[in-house]
OpenMM code with the backbone's topology and positions (N, CA, C; nanometers):
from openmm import Vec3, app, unit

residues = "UNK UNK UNK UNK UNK UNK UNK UNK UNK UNK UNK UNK UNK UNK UNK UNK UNK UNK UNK UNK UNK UNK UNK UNK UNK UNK UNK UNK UNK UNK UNK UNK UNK UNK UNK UNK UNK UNK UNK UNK UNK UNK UNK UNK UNK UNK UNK UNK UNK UNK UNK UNK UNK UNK UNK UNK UNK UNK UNK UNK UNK UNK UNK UNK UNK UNK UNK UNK UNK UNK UNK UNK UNK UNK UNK UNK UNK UNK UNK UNK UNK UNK UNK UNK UNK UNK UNK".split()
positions = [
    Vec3(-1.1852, -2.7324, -0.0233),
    Vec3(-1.1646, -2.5900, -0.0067),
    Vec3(-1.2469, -2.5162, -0.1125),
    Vec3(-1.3048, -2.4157, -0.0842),
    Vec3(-1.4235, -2.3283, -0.1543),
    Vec3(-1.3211, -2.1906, -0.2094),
    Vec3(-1.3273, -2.1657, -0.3052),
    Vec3(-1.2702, -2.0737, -0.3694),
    Vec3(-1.4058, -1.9680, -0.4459),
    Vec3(-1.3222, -1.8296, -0.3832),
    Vec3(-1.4797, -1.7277, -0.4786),
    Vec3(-1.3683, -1.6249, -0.4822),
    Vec3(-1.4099, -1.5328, -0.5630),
    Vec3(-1.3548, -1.4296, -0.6353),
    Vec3(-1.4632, -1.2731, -0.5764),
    Vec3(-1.3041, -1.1914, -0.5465),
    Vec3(-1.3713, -1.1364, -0.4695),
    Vec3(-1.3575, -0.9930, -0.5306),
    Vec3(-1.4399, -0.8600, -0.5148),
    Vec3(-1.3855, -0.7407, -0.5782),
    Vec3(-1.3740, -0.6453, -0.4382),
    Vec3(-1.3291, -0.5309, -0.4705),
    Vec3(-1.3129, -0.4201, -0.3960),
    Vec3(-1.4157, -0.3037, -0.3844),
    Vec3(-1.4722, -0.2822, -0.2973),
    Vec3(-1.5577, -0.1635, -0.3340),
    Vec3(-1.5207, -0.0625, -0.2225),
    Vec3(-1.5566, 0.0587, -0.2491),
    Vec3(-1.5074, 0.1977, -0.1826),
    Vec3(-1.6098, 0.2506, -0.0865),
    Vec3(-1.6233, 0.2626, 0.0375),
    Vec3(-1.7277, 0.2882, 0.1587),
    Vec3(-1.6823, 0.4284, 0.1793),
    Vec3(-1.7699, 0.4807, 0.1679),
    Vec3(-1.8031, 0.6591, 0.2397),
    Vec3(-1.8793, 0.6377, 0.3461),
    Vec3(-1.7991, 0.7111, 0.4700),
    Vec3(-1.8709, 0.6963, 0.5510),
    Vec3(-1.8986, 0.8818, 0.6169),
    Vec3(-2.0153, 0.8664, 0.7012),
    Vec3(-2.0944, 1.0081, 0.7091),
    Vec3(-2.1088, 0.9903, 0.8073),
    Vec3(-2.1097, 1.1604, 0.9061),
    Vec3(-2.1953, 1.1624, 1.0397),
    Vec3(-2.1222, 1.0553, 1.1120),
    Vec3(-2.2421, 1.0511, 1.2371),
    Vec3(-2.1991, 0.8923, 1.3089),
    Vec3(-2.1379, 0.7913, 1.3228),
    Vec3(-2.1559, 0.7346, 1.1909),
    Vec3(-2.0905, 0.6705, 1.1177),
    Vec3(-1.8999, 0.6659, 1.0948),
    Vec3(-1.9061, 0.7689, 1.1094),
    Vec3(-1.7661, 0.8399, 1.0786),
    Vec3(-1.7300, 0.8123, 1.2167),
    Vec3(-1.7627, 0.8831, 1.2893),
    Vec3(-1.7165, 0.9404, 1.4197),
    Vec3(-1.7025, 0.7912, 1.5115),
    Vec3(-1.8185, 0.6738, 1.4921),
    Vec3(-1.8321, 0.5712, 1.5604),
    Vec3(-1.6932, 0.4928, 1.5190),
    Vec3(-1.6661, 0.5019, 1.3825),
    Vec3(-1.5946, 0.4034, 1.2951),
    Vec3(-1.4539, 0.4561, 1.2769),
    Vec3(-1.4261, 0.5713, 1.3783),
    Vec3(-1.3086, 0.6805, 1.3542),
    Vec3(-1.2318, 0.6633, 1.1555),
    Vec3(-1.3293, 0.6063, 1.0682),
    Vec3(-1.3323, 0.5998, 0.9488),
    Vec3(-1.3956, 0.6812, 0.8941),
    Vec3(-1.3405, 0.7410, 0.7527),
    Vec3(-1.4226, 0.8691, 0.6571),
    Vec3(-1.4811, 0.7781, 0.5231),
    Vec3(-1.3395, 0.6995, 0.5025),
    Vec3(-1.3792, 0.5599, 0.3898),
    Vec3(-1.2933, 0.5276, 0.3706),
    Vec3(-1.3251, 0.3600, 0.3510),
    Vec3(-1.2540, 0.2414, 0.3460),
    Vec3(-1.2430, 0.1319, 0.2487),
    Vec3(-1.2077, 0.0706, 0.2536),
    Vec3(-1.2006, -0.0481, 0.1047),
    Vec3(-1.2435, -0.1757, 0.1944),
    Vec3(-1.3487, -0.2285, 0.0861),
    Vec3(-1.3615, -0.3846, 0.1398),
    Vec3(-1.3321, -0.4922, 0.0418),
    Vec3(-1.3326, -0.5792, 0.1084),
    Vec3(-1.3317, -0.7068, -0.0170),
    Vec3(-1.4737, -0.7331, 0.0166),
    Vec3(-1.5772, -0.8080, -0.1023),
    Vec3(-1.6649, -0.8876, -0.0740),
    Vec3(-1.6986, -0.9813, -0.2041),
    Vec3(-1.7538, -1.0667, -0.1856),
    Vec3(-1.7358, -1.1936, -0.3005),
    Vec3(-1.8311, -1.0762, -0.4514),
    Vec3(-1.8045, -1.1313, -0.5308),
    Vec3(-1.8354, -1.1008, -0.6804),
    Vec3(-1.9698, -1.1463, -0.6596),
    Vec3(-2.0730, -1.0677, -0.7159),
    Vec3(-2.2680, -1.0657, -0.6950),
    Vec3(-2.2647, -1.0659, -0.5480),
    Vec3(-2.1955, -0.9624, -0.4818),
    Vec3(-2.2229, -0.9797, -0.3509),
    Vec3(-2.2926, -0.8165, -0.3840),
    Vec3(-2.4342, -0.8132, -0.2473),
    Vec3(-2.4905, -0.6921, -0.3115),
    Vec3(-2.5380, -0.5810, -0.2323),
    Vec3(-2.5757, -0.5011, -0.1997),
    Vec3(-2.5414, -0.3604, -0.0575),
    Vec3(-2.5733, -0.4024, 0.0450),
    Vec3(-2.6763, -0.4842, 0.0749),
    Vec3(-2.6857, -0.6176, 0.2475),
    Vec3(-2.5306, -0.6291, 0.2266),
    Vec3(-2.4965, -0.7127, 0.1741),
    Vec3(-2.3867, -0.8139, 0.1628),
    Vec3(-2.3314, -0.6791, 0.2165),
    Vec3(-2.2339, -0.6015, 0.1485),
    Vec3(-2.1591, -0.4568, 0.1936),
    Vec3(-2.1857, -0.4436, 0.2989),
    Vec3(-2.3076, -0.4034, 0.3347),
    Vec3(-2.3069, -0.3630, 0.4866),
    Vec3(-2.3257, -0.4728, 0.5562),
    Vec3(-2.3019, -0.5970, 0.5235),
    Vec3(-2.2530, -0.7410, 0.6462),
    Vec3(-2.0948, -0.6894, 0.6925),
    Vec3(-2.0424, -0.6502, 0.5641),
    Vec3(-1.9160, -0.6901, 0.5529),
    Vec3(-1.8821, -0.5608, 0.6239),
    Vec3(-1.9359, -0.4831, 0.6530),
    Vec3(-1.8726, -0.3499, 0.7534),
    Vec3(-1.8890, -0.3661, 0.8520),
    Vec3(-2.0273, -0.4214, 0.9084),
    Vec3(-2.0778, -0.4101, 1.0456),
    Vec3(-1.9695, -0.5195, 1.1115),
    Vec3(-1.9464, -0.6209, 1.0106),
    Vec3(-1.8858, -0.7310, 1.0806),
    Vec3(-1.6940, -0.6492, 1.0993),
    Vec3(-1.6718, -0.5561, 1.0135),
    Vec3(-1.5192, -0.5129, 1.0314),
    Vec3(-1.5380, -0.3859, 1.1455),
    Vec3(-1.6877, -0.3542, 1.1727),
    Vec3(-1.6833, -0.1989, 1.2575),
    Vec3(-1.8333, -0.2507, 1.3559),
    Vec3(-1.8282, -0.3427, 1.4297),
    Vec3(-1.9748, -0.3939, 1.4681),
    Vec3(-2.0456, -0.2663, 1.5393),
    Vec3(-1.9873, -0.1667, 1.5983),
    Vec3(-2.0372, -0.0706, 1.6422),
    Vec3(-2.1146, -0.0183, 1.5428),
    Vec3(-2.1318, -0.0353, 1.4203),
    Vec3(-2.2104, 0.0383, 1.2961),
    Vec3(-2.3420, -0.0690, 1.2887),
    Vec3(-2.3563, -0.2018, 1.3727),
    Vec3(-2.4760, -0.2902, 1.3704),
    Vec3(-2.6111, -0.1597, 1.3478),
    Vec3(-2.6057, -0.0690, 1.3570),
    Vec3(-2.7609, -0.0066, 1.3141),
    Vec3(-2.7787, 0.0495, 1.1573),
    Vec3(-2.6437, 0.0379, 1.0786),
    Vec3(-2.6696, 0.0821, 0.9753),
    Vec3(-2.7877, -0.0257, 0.8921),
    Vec3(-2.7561, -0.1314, 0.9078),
    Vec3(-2.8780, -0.2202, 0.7934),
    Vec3(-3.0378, -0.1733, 0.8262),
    Vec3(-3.0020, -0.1357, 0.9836),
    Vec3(-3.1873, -0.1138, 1.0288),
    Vec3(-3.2230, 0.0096, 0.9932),
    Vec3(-3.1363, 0.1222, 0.9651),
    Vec3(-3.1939, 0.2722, 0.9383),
    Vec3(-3.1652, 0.3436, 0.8617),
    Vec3(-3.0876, 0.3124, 0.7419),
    Vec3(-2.9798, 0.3880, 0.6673),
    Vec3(-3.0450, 0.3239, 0.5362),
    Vec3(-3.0196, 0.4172, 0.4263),
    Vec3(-3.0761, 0.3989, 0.2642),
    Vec3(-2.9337, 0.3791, 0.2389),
    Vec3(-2.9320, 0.2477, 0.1215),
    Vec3(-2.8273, 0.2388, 0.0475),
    Vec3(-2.7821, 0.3250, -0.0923),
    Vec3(-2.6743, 0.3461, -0.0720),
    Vec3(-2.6401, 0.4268, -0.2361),
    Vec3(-2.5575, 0.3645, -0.2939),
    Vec3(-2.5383, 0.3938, -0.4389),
    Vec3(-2.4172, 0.2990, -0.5096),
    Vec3(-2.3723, 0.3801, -0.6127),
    Vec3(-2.2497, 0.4658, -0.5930),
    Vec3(-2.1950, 0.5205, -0.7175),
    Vec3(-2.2838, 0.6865, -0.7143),
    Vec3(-2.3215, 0.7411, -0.6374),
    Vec3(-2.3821, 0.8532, -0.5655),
    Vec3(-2.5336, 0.8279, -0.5922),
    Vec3(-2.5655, 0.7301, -0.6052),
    Vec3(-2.7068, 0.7228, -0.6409),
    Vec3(-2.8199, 0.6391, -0.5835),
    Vec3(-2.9087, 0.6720, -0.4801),
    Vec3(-2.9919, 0.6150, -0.4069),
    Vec3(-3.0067, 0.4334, -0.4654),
    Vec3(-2.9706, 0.3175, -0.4448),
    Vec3(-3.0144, 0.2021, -0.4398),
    Vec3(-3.0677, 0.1356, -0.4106),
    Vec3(-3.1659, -0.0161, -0.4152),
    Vec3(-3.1974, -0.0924, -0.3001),
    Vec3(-3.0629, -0.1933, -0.2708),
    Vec3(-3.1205, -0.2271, -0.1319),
    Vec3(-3.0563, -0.3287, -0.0690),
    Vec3(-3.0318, -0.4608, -0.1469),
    Vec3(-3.0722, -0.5031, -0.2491),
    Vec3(-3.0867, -0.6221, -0.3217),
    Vec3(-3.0057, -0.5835, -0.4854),
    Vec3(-2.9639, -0.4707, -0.4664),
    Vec3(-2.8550, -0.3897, -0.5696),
    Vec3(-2.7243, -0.4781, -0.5994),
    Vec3(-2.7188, -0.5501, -0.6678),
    Vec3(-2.5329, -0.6288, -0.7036),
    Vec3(-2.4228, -0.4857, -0.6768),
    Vec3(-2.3447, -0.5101, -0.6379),
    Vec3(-2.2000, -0.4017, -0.6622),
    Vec3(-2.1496, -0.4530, -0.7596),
    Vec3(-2.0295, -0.3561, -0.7877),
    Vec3(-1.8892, -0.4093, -0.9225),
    Vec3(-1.7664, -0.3282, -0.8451),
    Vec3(-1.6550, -0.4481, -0.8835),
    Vec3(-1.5481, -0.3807, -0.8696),
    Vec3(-1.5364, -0.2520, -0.9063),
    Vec3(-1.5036, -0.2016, -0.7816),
    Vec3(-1.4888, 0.0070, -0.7829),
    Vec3(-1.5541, 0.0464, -0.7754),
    Vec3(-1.6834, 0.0192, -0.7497),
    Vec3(-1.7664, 0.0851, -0.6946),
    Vec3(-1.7931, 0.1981, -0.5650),
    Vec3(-1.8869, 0.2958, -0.5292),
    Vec3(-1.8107, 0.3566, -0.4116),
    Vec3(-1.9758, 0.3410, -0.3426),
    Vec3(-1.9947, 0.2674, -0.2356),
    Vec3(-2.1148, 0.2963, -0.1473),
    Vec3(-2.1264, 0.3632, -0.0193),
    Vec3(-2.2331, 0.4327, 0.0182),
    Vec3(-2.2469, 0.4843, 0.1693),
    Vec3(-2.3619, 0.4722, 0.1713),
    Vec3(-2.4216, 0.4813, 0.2939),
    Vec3(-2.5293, 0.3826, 0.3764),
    Vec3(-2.6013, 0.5632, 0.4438),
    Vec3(-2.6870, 0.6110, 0.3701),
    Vec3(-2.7367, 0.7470, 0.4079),
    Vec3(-2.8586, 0.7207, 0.5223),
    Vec3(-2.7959, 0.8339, 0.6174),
    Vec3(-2.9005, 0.7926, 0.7570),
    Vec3(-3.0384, 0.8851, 0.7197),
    Vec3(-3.1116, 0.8398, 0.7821),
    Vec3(-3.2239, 0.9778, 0.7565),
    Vec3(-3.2216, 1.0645, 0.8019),
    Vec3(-3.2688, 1.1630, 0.7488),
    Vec3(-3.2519, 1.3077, 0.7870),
    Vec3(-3.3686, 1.4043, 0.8101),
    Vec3(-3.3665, 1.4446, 0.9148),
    Vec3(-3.4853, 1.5679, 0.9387),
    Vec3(-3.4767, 1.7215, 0.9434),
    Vec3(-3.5727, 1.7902, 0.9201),
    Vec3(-3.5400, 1.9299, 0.8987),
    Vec3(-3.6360, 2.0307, 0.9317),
    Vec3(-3.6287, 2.1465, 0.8960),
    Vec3(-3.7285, 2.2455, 0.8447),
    Vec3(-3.7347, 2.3538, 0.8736),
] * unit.nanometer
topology = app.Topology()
chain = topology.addChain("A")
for resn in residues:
    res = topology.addResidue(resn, chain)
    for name in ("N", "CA", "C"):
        topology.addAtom(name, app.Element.getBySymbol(name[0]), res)
């Protein structure tokens, strides 16, 4: 039996996102050096209707633009920002 240690991190969810996931934000577990891929495995796989966030969405961590290859920490708060157009 494989034992890992896992933390909590805090998901904001936006737009689409929201509305697809009838979620605003949620708590996940994901293993310790698990890192914003990992996060958004661990959503798509609890909300699979969100499968397009890894392909189009910028990661943030703690309100602050991240990459995908970013570690989390317990308490952390992430959301997955879609792109946006304007003018």
């Amino acid at each position: 039996m494989v034992y890992f240690t896992v933390i909590t991190v805090r998901v904001e969810l936006f737009g689409r996102a929201a509305t697809q996931s009838g979620e605003r934000e949620l708590r996940l577990e994901v293993p310790k050096e698990a890192s914003l891929r990992d996060v958004a495995a661990a959503l798509v796989l609890e909300h699979p209707v969100l499968g397009w966030i890894p392909d189009i969405c910028r990661p943030a961590r703690n309100l602050e633009y991240a990459r995908w290859d970013d570690l989390v920490e317990e308490g952390d708060e992430v959301s997955f920002i879609p792109p946006v157009s304007g003018g």
